[in-house]
C-alpha positions as a printed Julia matrix, in Angstrom:
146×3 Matrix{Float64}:
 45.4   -22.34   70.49
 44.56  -25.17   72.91
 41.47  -25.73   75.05
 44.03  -24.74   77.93
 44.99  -21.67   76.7
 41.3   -20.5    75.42
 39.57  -21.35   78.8
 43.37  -19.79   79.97
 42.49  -16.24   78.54
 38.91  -15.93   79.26
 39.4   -16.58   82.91
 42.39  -14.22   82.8
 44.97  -17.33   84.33
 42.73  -17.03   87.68
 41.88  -20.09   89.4
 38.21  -20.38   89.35
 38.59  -22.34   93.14
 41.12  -20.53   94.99
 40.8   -17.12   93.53
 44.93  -16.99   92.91
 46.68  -16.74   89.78
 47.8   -19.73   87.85
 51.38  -19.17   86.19
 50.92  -20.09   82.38
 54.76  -21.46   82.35
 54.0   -24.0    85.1
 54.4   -27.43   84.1
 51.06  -28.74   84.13
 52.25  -31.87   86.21
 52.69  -29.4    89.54
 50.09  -28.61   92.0
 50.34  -24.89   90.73
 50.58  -25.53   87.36
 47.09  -25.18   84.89
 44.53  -27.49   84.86
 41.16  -27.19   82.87
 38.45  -28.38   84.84
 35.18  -29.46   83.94
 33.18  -26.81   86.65
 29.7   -28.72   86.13
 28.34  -31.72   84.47
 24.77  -29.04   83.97
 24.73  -29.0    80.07
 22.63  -25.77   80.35
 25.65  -24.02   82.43
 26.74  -20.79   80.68
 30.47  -22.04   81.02
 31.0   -25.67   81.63
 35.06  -25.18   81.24
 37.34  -23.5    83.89
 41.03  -22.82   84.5
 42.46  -24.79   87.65
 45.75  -25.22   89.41
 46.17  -28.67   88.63
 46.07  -28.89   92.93
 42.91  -26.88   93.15
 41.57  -29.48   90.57
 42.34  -32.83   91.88
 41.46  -32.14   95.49
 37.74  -30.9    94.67
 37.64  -34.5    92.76
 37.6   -35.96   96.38
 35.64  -33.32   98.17
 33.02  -30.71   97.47
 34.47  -27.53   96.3
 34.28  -24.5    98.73
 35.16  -20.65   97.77
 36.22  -19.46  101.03
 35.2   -16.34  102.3
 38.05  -14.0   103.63
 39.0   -13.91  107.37
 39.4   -10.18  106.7
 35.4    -9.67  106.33
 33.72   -9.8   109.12
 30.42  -11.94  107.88
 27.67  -13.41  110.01
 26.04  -16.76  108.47
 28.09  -16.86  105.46
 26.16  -18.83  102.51
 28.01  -21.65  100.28
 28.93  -19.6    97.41
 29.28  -22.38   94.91
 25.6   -23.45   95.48
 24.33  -19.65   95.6
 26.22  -19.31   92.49
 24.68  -22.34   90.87
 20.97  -21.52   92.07
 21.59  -17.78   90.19
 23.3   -19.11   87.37
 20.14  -21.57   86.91
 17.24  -19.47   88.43
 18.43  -16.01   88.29
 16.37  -13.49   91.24
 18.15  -12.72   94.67
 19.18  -14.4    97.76
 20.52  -13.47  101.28
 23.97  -14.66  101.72
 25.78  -13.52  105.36
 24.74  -10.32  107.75
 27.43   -7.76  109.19
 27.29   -5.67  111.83
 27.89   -2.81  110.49
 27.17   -1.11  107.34
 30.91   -0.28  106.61
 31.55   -4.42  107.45
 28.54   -4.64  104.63
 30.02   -2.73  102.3
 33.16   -3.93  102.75
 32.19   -7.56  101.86
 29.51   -6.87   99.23
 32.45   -5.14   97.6
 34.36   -8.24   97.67
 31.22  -10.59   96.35
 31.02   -8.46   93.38
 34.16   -9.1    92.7
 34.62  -12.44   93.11
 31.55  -13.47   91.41
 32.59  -11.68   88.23
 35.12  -14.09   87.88
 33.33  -17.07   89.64
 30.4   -16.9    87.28
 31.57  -14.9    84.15
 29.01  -13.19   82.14
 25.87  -13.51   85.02
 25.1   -10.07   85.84
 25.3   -10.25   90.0
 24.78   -7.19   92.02
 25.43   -7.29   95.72
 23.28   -4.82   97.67
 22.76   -4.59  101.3
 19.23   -4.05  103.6
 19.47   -2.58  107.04
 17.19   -5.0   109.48
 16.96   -5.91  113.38
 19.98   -4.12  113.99
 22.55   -6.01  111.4
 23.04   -5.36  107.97
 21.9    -8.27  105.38
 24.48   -8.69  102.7
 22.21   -9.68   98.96
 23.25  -10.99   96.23
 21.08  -10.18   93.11
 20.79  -10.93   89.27
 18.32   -9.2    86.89
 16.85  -12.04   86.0
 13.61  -13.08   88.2
């Protein structure tokens, strides 16, 4: 098996950027065809390798990468996930990322975080939890590591 395919598997031909699925017959020349991409130059990063659209890939090369949030969740404040994920890859402990409304708009997000970051940051443990406060709901993102 190739580095493609390996890095391929483990991120289950998802695009670590865009969240979309990468199509493993795709010629690798296309904008939608695979890519592996080199996610951090951190030598202590758990995973150092991820699986690109070849698009997704190049573009990030000639500006900073962002993991949009959807226009479906209605978030307050949302926080840069690619540097929240970095700071609880490297640090571990908790951090505020975005505040909602209400607790069903909370929920409804936090659902999505937990998702995303399972296949953003593979293998960190991330919770997302959510703390009622001055009339909005605070959407947290937590490892178990402090």
């Amino acid at each position: 098996m190739s580095l493609l395919d390996d890095v391929a598997e483990r991120d289950g031909w998802r695009c670590w950027v865009c969240d979309e699925p990468v199509d493993p017959d795709m010629s690798v020349n296309d904008p939608r065809g695979p890519s592996v991409d080199s996610r951090t130059a951190d030598r202590k990063a758990k995973v150092t390798e991820r699986l690109a659209h070849r698009g997704c890939n190049s573009r990030k090369g000639a500006v900073k990468v962002v993991v949009a949030w959807p226009d479906r969740l209605y978030v307050g404040e949302p926080a840069p996930l690619i540097t929240v994920a970095d700071r609880l890859e490297r640090k571990g402990g908790r951090e505020i990322v975005g505040r909602c409304p209400t607790r069903q708009d909370a929920q409804e997000a936090a659902d999505w975080l937990t998702d995303r970051f399972s296949r953003l940051v593979p293998g960190l443990p991330v919770t997302a939890g959510i703390e009622a406060g001055g009339g909005q709901f605070l959407l947290i993102l937590a490892t178990g590591r402090r």
